[in-house]
KOLTOR-772659 format. One record per residue (C-alpha): residue number from 1; residue in three letters; chain; z negated, x, y. Coordinates in nm, 4 decimals. Layout:
BEGIN
{k = NUM&r = Ala&c = A&zz = Z&xx = X&yy = Y}
...
***
This chain:
BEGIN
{k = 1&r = Unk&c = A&zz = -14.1720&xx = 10.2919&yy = 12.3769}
{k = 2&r = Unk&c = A&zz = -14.5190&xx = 10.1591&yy = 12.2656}
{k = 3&r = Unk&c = A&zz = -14.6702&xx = 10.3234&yy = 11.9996}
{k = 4&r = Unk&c = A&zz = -14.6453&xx = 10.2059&yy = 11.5817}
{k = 5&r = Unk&c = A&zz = -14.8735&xx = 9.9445&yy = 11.5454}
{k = 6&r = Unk&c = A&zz = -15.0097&xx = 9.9232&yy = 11.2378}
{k = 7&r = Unk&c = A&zz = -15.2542&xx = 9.7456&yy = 10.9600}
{k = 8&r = Unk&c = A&zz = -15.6064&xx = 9.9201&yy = 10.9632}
{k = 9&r = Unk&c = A&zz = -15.6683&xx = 9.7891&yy = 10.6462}
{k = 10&r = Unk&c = A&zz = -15.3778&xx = 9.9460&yy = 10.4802}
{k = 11&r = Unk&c = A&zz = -15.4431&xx = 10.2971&yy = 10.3704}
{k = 12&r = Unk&c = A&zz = -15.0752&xx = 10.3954&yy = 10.3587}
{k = 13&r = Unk&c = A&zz = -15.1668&xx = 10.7355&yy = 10.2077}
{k = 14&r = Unk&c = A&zz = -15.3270&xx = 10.5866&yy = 9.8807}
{k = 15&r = Unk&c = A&zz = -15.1556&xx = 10.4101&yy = 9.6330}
{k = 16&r = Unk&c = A&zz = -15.2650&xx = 10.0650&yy = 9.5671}
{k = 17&r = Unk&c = A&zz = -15.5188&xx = 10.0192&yy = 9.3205}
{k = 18&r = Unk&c = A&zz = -15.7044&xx = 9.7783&yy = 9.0903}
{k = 19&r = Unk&c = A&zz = -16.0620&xx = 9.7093&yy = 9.2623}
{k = 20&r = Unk&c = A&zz = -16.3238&xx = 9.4959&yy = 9.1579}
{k = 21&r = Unk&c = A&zz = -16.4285&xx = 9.2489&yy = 9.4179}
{k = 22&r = Unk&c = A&zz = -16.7744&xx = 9.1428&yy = 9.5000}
{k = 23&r = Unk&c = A&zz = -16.7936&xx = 8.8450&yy = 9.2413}
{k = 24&r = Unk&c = A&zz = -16.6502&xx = 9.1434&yy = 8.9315}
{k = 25&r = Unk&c = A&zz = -16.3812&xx = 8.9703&yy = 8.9196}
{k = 26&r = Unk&c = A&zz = -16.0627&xx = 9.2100&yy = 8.8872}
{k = 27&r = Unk&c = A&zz = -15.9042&xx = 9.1925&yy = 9.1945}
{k = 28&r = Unk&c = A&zz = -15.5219&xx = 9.2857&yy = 9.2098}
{k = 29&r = Unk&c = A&zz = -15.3189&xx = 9.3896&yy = 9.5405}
{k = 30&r = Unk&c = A&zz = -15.1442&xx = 9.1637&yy = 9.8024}
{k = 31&r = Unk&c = A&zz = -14.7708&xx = 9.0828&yy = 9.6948}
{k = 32&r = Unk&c = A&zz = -14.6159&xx = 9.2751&yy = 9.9665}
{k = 33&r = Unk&c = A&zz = -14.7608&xx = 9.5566&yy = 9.8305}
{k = 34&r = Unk&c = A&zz = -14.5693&xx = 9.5833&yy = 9.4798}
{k = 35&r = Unk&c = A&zz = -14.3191&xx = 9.8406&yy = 9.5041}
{k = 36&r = Unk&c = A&zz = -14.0189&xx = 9.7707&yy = 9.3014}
{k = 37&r = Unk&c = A&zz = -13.7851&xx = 10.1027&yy = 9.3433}
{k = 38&r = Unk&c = A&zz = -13.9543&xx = 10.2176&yy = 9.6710}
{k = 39&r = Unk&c = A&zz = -13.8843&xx = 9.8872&yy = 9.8166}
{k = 40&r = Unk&c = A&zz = -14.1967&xx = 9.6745&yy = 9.8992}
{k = 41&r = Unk&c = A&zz = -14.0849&xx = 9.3414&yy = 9.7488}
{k = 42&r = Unk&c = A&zz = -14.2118&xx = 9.0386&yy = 9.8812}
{k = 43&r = Unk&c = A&zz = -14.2650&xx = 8.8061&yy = 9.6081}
{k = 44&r = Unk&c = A&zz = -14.0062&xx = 8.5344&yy = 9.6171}
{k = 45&r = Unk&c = A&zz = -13.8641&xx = 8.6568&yy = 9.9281}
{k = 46&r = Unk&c = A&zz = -13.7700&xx = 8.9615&yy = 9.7099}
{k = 47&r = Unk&c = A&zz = -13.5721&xx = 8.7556&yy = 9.4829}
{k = 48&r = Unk&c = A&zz = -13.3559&xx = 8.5832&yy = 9.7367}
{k = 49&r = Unk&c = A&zz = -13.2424&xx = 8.9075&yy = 9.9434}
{k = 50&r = Unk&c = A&zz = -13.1350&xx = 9.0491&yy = 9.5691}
{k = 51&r = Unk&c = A&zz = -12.9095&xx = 8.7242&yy = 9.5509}
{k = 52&r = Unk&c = A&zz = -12.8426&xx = 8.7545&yy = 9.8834}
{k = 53&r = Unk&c = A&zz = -12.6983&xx = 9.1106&yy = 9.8156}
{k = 54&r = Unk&c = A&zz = -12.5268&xx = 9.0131&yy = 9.4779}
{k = 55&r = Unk&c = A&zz = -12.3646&xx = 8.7036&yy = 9.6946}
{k = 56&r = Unk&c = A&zz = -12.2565&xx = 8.9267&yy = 9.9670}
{k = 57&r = Unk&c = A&zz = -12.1169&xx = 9.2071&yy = 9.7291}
{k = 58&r = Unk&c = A&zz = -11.9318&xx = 8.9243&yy = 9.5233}
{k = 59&r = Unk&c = A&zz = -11.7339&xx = 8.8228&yy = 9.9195}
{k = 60&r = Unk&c = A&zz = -11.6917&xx = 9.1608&yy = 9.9831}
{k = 61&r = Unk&c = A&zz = -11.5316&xx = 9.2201&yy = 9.6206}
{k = 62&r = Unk&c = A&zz = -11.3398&xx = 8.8786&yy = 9.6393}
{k = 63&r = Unk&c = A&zz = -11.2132&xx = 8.9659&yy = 9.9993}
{k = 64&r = Unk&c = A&zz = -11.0758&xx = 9.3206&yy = 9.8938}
{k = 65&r = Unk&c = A&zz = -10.8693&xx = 9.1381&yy = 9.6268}
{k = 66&r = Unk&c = A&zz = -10.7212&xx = 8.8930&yy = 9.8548}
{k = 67&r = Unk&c = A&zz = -10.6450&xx = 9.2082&yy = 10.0927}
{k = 68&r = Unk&c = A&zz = -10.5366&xx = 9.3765&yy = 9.8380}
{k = 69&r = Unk&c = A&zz = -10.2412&xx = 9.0872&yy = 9.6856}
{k = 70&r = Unk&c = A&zz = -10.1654&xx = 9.0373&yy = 10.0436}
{k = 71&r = Unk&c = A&zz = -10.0263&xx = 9.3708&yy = 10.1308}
{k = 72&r = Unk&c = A&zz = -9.8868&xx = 9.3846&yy = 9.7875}
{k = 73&r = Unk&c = A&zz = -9.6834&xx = 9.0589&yy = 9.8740}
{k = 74&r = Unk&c = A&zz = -9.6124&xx = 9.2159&yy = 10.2027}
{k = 75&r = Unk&c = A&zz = -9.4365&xx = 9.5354&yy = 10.0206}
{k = 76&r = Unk&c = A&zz = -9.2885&xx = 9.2971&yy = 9.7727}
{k = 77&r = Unk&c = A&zz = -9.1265&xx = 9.0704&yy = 10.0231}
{k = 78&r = Unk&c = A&zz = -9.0148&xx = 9.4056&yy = 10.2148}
{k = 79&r = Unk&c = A&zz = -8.8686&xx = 9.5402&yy = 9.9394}
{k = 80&r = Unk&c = A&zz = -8.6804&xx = 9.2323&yy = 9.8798}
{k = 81&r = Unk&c = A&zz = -8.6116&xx = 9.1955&yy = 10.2510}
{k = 82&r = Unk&c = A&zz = -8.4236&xx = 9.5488&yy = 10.2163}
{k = 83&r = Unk&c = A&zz = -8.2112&xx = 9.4756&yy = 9.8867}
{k = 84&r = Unk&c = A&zz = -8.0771&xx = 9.1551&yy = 10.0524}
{k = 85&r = Unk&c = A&zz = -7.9800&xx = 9.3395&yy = 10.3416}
{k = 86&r = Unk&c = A&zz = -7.7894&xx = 9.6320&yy = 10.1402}
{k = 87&r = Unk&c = A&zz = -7.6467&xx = 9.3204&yy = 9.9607}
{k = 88&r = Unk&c = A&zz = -7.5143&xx = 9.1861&yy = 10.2678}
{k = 89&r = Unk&c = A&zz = -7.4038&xx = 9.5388&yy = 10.4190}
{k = 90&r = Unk&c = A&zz = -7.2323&xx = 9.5909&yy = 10.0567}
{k = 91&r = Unk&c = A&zz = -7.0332&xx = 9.2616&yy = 10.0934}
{k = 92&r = Unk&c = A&zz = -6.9736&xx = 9.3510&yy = 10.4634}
{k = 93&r = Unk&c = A&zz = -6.7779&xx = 9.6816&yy = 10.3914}
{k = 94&r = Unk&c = A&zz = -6.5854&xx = 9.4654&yy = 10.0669}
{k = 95&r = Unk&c = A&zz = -6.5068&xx = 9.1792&yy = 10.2737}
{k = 96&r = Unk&c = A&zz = -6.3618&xx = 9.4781&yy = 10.5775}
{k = 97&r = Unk&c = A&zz = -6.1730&xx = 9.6295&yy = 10.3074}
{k = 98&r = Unk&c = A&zz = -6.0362&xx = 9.3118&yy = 10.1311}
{k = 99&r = Unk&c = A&zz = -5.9011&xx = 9.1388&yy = 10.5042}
{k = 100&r = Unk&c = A&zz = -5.7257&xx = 9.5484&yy = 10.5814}
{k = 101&r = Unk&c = A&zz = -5.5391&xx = 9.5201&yy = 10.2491}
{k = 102&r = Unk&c = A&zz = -5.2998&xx = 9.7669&yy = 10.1801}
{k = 103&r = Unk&c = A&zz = -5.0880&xx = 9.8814&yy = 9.9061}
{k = 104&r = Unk&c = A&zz = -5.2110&xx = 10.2746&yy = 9.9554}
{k = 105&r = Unk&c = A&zz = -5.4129&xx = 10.4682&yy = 9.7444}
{k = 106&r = Unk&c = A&zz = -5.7100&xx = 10.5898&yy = 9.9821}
{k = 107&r = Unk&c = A&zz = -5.7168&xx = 10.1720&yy = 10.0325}
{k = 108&r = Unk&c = A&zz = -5.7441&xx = 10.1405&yy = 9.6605}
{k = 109&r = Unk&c = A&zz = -5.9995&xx = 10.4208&yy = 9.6779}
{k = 110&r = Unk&c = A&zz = -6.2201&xx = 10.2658&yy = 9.9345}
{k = 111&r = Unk&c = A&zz = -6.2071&xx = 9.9000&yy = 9.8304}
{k = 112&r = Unk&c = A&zz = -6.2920&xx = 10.0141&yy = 9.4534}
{k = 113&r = Unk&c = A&zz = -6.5984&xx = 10.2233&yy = 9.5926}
{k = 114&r = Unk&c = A&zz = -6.7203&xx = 9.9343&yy = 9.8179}
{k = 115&r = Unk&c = A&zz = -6.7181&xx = 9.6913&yy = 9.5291}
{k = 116&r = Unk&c = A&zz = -6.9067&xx = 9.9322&yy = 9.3108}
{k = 117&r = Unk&c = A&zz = -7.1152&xx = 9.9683&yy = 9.5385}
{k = 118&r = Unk&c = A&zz = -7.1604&xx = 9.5749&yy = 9.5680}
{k = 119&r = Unk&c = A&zz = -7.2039&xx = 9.4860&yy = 9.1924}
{k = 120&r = Unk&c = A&zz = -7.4984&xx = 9.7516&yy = 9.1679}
{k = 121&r = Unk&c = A&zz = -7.6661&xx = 9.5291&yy = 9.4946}
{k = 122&r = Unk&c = A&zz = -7.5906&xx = 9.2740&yy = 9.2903}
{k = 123&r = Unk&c = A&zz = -7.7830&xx = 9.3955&yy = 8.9978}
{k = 124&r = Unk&c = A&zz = -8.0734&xx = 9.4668&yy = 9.2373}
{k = 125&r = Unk&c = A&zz = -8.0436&xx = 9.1196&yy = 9.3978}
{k = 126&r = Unk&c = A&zz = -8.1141&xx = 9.0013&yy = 8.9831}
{k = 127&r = Unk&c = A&zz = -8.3738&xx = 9.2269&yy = 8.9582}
{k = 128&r = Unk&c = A&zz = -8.6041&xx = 9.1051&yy = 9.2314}
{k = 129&r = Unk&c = A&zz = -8.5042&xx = 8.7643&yy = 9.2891}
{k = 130&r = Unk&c = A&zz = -8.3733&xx = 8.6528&yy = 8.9553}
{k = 131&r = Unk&c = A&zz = -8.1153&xx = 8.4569&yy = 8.8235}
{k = 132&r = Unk&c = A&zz = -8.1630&xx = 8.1827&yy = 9.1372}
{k = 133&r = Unk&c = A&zz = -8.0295&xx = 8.4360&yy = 9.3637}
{k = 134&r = Unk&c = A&zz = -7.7907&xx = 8.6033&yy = 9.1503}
{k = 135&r = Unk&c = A&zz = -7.6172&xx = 8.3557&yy = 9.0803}
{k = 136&r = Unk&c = A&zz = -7.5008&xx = 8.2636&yy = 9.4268}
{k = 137&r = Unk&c = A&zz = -7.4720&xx = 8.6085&yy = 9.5223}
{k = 138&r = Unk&c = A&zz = -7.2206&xx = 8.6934&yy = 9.1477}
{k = 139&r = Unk&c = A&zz = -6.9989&xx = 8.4239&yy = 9.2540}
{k = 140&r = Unk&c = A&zz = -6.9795&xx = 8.5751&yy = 9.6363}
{k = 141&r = Unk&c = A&zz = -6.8862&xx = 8.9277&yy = 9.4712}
{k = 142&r = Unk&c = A&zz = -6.6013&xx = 8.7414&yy = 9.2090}
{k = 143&r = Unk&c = A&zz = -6.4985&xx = 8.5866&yy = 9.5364}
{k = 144&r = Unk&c = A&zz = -6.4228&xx = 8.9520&yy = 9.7264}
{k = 145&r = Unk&c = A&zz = -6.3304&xx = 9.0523&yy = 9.4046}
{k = 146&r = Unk&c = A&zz = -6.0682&xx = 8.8317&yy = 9.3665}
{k = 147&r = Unk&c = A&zz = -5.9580&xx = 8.8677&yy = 9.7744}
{k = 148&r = Unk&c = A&zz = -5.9020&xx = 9.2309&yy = 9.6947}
{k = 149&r = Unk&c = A&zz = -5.6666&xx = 9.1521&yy = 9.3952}
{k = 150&r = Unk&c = A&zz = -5.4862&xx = 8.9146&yy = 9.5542}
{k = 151&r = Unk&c = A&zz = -5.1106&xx = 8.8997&yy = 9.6446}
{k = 152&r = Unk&c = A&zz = -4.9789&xx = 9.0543&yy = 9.9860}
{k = 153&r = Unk&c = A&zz = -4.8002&xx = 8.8640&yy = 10.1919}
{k = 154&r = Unk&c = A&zz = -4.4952&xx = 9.0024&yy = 10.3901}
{k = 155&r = Unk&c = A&zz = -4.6044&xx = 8.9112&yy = 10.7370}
{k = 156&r = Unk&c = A&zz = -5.0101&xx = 8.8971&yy = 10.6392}
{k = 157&r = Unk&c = A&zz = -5.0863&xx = 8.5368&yy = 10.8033}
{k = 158&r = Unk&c = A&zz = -5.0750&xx = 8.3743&yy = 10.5110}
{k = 159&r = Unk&c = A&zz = -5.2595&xx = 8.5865&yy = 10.3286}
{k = 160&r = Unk&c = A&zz = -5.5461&xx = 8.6337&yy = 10.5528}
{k = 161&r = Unk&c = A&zz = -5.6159&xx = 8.2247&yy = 10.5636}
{k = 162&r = Unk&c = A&zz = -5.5695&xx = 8.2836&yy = 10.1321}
{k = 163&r = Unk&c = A&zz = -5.8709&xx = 8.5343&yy = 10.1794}
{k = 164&r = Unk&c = A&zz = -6.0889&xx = 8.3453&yy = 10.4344}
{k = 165&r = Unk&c = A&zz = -6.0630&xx = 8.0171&yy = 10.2095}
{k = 166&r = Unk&c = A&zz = -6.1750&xx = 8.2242&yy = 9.8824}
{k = 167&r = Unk&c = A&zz = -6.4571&xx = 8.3922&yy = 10.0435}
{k = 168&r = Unk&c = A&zz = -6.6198&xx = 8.1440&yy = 10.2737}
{k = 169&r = Unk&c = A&zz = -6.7589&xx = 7.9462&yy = 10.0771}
{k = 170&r = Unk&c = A&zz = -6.9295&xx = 8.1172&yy = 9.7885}
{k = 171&r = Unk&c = A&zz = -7.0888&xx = 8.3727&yy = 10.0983}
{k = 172&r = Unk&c = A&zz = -7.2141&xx = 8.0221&yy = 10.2907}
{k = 173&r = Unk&c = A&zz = -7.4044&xx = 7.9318&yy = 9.9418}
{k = 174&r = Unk&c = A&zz = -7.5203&xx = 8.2565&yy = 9.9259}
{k = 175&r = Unk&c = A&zz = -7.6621&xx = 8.2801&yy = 10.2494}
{k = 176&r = Unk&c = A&zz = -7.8220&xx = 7.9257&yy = 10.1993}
{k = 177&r = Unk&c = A&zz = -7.9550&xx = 8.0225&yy = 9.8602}
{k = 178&r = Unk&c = A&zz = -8.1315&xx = 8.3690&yy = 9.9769}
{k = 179&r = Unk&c = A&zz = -8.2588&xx = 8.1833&yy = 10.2969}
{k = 180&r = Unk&c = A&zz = -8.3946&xx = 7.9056&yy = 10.0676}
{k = 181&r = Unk&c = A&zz = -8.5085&xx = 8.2037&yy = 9.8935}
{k = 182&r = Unk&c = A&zz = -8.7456&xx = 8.3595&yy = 10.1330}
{k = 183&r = Unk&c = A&zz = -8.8614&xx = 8.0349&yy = 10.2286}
***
C-alpha cells in the first residue's frame, strides 16, 4: 500500500483558527473544516447524510415492525392452527365413541369424558376464532351430542345410518366454515 496522501496546507495538529488575510479582512476557515461532534461536516452535504441517516433509521424502524406483526401473525395463526386440530381430534374420539354405542358404564364413562373434552375445544374454537367459527363448530358438538343420546337399535344397522345422517352434515359445515376460516 502507498503511503497517506495528504493536504500540505492543512496543519492537522492545530485547530482551525480565525486569521486575517492580506486585505484585513477577517478571514474564516474552509467549510469542510467545521467540526460538528468530531465529524467534519461538509456544508450542505452535511445536512443531507443527517436525513439520509434519519431516512434510513425510519426503514429500519418501519421494517422491524412489519417483522415484528409478521411473526406475531405467524404464532397467532399457529396457535389457531393447533386449537382446530384438538377440535377435530376432540370430535374424532366423540364421533368413535357415539358409532361403538353401548349400554355399559365404562361406555358411558368414556363418551361423557370425550364430550367434555369437546365442549372445552369448543370454547377455545370461540375464543380465537369467534362466534363465525363457533357457531358451526356448537352445532357439530349438539350433533355428537345428540348421536350419543340416541336410541339403540336391536340389530345396530339402523341406528348407525340414524347417527351418520345427524352428524354429517353439521361436521361438512364445519369443515367448510374453518377452511373458509383460514382462508
Amino acid at each position: 500500500m502507498g503511503e497517506r496522501q495528504t493536504n500540505p496546507n492543512i496543519d492537522v495538529g492545530r485547530p482551525a483558527t480565525v486569521s486575517p488575510s492580506a486585505s484585513g479582512a477577517t478571514r474564516l476557515p474552509p467549510s469542510w473544516l467545521i467540526a460538528s461532534g468530531g465529524t467534519a461536516v461538509l456544508g450542505k452535504s452535511g445536512s443531507l447524510s443527517y436525513l439520509a441517516q434519519l431516512t434510513t433509521q425510519r426503514q429500519v424502524s418501519r421494517n422491524e415492525a412489519n417483522r415484528h406483526a409478521k411473526e406475531l401473525a405467524e404464532r397467532r395463526r399457529a396457535e389457531r392452527l393447533e386449537v382446530l386440530q384438538e377440535f377435530i381430534q376432540a370430535t374424532q374420539q366423540a364421533e368413535r365413541a357415539a358409532g361403538e354405542k353401548e349400554d355399559s358404564s365404562e361406555w358411558w364413562a368414556a363418551s361423557e369424558d370425550a364430550m367434555d373434552r369437546l365442549w372445552v375445544q369448543g370454547r377455545m374454537i370461540y375464543l380465537l376464532f369467534g362466534p363465525s367459527l363457533y357457531e358451526p363448530a356448537h352445532a357439530y358438538a349438539r350433533a355428537l351430542n345428540q348421536a350419543m343420546n340416541r336410541e339403540m337399535d336391536p340389530d345396530g344397522a339402523a341406528s348407525r345410518w340414524a347417527f351418520i345422517e345427524v352428524v354429517d352434515g353439521p361436521k361438512i359445515a364445519f369443515l367448510a366454515a374453518a377452511h373458509t376460516e383460514l382462508g
